[in-house]
C-alpha positions as CSV (number, residue, x, y, z in Angstrom):
1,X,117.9,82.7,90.3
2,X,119.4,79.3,91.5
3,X,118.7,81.1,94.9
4,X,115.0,82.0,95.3
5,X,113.3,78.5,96.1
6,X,111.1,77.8,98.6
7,X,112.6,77.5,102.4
8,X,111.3,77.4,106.0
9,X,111.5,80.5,108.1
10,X,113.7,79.3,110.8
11,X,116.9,81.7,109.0
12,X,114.5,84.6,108.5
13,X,113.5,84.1,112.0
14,X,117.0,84.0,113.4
15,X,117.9,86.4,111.1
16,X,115.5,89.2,112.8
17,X,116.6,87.7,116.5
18,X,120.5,88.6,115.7
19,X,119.1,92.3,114.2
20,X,116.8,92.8,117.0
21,X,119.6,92.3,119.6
22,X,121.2,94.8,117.7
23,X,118.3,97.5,118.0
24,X,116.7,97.0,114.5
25,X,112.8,97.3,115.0
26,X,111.5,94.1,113.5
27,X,109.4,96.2,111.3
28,X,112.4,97.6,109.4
29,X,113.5,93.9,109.1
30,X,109.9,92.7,107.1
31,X,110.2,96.2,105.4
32,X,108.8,95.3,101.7
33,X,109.4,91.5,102.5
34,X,105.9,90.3,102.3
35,X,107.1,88.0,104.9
36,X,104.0,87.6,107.7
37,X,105.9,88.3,111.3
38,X,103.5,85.0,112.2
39,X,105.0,83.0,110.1
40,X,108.3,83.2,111.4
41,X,107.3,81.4,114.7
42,X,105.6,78.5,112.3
43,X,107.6,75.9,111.5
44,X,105.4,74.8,108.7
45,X,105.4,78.3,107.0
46,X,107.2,78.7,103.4
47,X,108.6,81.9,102.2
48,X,111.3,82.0,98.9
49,X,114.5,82.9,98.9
50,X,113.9,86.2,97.2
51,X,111.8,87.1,100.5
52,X,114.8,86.4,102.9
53,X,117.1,88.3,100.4
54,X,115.0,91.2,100.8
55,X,115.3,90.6,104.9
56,X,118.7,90.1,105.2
57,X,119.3,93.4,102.7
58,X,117.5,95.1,105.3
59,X,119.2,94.2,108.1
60,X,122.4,94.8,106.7
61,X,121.1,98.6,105.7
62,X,120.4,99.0,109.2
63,X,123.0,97.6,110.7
64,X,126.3,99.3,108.5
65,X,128.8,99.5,111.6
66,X,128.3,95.4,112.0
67,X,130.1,94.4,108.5
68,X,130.9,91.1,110.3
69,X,126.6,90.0,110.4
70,X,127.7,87.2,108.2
71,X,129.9,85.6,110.0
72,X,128.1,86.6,113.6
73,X,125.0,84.9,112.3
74,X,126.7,81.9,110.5
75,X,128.1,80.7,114.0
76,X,124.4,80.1,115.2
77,X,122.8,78.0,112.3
78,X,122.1,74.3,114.3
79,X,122.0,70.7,112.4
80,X,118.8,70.4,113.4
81,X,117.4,73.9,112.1
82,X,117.4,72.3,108.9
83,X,115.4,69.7,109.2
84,X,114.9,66.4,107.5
85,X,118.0,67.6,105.6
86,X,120.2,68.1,109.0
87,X,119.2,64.5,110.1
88,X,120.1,62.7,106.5
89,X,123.3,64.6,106.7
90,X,124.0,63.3,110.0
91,X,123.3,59.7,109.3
92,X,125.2,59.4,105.8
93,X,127.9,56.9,106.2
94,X,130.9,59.0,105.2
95,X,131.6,62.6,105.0
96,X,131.9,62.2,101.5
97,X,128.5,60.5,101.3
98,X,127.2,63.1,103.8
99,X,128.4,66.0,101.4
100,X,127.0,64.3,98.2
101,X,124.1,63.6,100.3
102,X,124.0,67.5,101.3
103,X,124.6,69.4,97.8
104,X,122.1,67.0,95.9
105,X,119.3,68.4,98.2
106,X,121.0,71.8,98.7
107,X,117.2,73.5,98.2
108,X,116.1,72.3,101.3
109,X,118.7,74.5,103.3
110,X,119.0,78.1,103.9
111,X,121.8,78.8,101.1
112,X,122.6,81.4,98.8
113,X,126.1,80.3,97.5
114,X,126.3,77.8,94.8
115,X,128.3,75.2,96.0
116,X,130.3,71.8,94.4
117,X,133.6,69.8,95.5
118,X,136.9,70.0,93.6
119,X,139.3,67.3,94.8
120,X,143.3,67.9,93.6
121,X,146.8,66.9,94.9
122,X,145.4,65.1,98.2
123,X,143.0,68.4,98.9
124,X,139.6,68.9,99.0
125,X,138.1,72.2,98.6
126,X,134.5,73.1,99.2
127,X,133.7,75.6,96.4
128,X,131.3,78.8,97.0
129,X,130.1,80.6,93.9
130,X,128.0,83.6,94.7
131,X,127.0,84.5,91.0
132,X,123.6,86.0,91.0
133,X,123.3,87.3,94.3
134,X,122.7,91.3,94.5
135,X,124.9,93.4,96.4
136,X,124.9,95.0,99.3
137,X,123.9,91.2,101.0
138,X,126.0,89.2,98.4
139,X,129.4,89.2,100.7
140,X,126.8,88.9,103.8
141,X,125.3,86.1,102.7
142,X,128.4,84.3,101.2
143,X,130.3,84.7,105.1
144,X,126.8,83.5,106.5
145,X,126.9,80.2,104.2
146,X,130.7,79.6,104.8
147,X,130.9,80.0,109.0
148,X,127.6,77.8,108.9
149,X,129.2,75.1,107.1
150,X,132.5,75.6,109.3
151,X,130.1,75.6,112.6
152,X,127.6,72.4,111.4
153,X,131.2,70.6,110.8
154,X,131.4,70.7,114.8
155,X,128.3,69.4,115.9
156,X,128.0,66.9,112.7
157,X,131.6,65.1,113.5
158,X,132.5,66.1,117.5
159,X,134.5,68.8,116.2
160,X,135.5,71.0,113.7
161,X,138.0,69.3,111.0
162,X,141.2,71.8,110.5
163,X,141.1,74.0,108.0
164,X,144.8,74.0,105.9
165,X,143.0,77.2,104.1
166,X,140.3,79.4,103.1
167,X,140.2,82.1,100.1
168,X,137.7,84.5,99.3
169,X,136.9,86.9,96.6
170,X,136.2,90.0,99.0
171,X,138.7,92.4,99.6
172,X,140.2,91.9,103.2
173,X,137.7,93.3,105.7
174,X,138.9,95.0,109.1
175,X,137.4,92.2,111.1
176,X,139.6,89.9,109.4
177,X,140.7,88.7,113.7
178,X,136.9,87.3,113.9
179,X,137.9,85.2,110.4
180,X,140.6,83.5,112.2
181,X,138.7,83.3,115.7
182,X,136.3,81.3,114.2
183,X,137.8,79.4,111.8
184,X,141.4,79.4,112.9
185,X,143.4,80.4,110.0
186,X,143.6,83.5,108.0
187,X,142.3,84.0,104.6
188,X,143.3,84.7,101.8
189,X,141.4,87.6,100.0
190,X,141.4,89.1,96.7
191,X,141.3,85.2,95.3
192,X,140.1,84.0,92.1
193,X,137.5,81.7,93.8
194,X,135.7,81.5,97.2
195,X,136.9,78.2,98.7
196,X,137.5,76.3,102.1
197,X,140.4,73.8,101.9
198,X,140.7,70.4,104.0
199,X,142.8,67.4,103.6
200,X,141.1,65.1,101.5
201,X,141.3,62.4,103.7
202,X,138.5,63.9,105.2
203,X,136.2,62.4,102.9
204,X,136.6,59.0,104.1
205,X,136.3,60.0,107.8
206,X,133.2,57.8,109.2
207,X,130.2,59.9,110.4
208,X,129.6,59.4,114.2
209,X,125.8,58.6,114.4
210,X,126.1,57.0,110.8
211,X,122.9,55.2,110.9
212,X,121.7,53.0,107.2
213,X,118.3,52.6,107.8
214,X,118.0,56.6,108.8
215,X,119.6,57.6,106.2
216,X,117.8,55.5,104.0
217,X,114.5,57.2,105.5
218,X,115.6,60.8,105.8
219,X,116.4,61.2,101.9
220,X,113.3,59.3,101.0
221,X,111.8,62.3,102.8
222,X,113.9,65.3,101.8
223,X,113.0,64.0,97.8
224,X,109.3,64.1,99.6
225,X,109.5,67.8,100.8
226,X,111.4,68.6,97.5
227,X,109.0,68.0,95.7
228,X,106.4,68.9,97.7
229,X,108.2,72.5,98.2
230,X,108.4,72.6,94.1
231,X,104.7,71.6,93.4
232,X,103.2,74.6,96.0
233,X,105.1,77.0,94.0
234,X,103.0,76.9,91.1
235,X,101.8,79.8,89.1
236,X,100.3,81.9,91.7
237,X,103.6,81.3,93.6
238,X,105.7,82.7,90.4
239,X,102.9,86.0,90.1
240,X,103.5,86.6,93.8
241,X,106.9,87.0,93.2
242,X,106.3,89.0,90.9
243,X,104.1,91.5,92.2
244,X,106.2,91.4,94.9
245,X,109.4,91.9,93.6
246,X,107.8,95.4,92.2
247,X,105.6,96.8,94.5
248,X,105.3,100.5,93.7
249,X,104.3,99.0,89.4
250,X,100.6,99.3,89.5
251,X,99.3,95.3,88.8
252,X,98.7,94.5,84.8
253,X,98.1,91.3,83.9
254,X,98.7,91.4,80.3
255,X,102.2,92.3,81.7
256,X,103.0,89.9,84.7
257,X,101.9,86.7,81.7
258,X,104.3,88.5,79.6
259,X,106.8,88.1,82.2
260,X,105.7,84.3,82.6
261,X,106.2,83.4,78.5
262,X,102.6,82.8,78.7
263,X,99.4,85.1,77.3
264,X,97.1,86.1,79.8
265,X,93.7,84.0,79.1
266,X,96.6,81.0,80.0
267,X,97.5,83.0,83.1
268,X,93.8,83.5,84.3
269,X,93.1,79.8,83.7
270,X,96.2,78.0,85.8
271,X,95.4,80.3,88.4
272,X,91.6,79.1,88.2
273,X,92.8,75.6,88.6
274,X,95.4,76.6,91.7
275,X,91.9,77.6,93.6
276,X,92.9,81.5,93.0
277,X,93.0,84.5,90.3
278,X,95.1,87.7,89.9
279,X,93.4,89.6,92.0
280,X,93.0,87.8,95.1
281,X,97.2,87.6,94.8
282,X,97.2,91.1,94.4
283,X,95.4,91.9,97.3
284,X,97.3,89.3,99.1
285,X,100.5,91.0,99.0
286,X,99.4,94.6,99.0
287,X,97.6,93.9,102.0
288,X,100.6,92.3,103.4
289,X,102.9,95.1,101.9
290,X,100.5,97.7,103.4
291,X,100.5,96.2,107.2
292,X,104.7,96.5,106.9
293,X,104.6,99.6,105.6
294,X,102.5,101.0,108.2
295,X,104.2,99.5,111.1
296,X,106.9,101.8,109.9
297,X,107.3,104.8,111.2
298,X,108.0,107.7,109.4
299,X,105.7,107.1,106.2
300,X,102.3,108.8,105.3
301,X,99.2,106.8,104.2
302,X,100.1,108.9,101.3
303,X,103.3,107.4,100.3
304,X,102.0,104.3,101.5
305,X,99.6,103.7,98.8
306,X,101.8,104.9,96.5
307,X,104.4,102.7,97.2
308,X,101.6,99.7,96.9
309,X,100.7,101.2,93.1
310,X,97.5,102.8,94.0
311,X,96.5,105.5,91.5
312,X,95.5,107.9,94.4
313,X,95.4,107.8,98.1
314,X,91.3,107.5,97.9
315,X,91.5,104.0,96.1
316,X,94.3,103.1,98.9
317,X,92.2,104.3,102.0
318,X,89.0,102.1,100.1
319,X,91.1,99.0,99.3
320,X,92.4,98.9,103.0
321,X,89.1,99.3,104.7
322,X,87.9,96.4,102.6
323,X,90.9,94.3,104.2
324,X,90.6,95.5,107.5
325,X,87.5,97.1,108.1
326,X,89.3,100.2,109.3
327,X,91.0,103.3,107.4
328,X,94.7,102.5,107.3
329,X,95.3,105.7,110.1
330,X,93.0,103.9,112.5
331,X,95.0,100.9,112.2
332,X,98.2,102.1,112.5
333,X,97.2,104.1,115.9
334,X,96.3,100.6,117.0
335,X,99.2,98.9,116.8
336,X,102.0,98.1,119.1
337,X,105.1,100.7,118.9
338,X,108.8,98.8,118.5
């Protein structure tokens, strides 16, 4: 999916803060995520976008009488929680360079929505596709990626730029008031396309810290952490996502190369030269897996390992003393309640 690249954890972070405030245990948050609850106070830590879909499809589980999360959580994405990407942004020389600037490095944001510019009779319209992302975060995440846009407008250029128009693809939602609160016009819904609509003069407004020499530096940098981003994913990145993406399957290799196009000798090999092999990523995320599901109230060691693929709660109790040096019931008693 055009979706599940690599991204920092500032979203997933902020993400869990907005549920949290809402009473979600950050436990049910990480549910099945493999996301370490470390990691997201490390700005250097990685996760894909497959891991924050799993988060935010959490959150929105447990949170069913806040349908608005998208847009509440939109409103408090920064410029700078973007990084390199937020300061090349803000140092392009026009908006038009600035959006250019922003959609060619697109992966180095927080996004689900495909996005691209159509430009017709003196309008500009910012385009959101959400193909390919699952429901029930799909509309979530769509509202999340179009109030950020609207909010970053504000801090990039002093203020907002008005709106003539916005259309979505969702039916109309009862909190349609917090559309217009925010972005001061009322939707359209039921349209063909999910757009945002500004005059296309726009594009030739000036950016206020416009800087040439900044800008020239920042996107040398975000092609630098592109790159860098795309080179750690590697094979053993691709077999995590696997393994993680199906949990409960019990680990075959023959069938995660199968999965790759690739036979498993091949498999075993490019993992040999990544400094790693199938079964240290397995145990990596089941004993990641395991810690979440444990936090969790409400499941058995039982279900536990079953959940993780173990064959029998014996192999499960075994494989987790090997990680922790405790059985998984003695850990559990040991860590703090939500």
């Amino acid at each position: 999916m055009h979706w599940d690249y690599r991204r920092g954890t500032y979203s997933a972070r902020l993400m869990t803060e907005l549920a949290t405030q809402y009473g979600v245990p950050l436990g049910v948050c990480l549910l099945g995520t493999g996301i370490d609850p470390e990691s997201l106070d490390d700005p250097g830590a990685e996760i894909t976008g497959r891991q924050e879909l799993d988060l935010v499809t959490n959150i929105v589980k447990a949170l069913p009488d806040l349908p608005e999360l998208g847009l509440e959580s939109g409103s408090r994405y920064h410029v700078t929680a973007y990084g390199i990407w937020g300061y090349a942004v803000m140092s392009s020389p026009t908006v038009r360079d600035a959006v250019e600037l922003g959609l060619q490095y697109l992966n180095l944001t927080y996004a689900f929505s495909q996005f691209e510019i159509d430009e017709a009779g003196g309008r500009f319209f910012l385009v959101l596709d959400d193909e390919g992302i699952p429901d029930p975060a799909r509309r979530v995440l769509v509202e999340r990626d179009l109030s950020a846009i609207h909010h970053m407008w504000g801090q990039l250029l002093g203020e907002a730029p008005p709106l003539i128009g916005v259309e979505l693809c969702f039916e109309e939602p009862s909190y349609v008031a917090r559309y217009e609160e925010l972005l001061g016009v009322r939707p359209v819904f039921n349209a063909k396309r999910t757009t945002m609509e500004y005059d296309a003069s726009l594009l030739d407004w000036p950016m206020p810290q416009a800087n040439v020499h900044t800008a020239q530096l920042s996107e040398a940098q975000c092609e630098e952490l592109l790159a860098a981003r795309q080179a750690r994913e590697g094979t053993a990145g691709r077999v995590r996502h696997l393994l993680l993406n199906e949990p409960g399957c019990a680990p075959d290799m023959e069938r995660i190369a199968k999965e790759l196009a690739t036979t498993s000798r091949s498999l075993r090999r490019r993992l040999t030269e990544e400094g790693t092999s199938f079964r240290v990523l397995v145990d990596e995320v089941r004993e990641t897996l395991a810690e979440q599901l444990l936090s969790t109230a409400g499941l058995s060691v039982d279900a536990v390992g079953e959940r993780l693929g173990f064959a029998n709660t014996a192999g499960f109790i075994s494989a987790f003393k090997r990680w922790k040096g405790v059985p998984p019931g003695a850990w559990r008693s040991r860590q703090p309640h939500d």
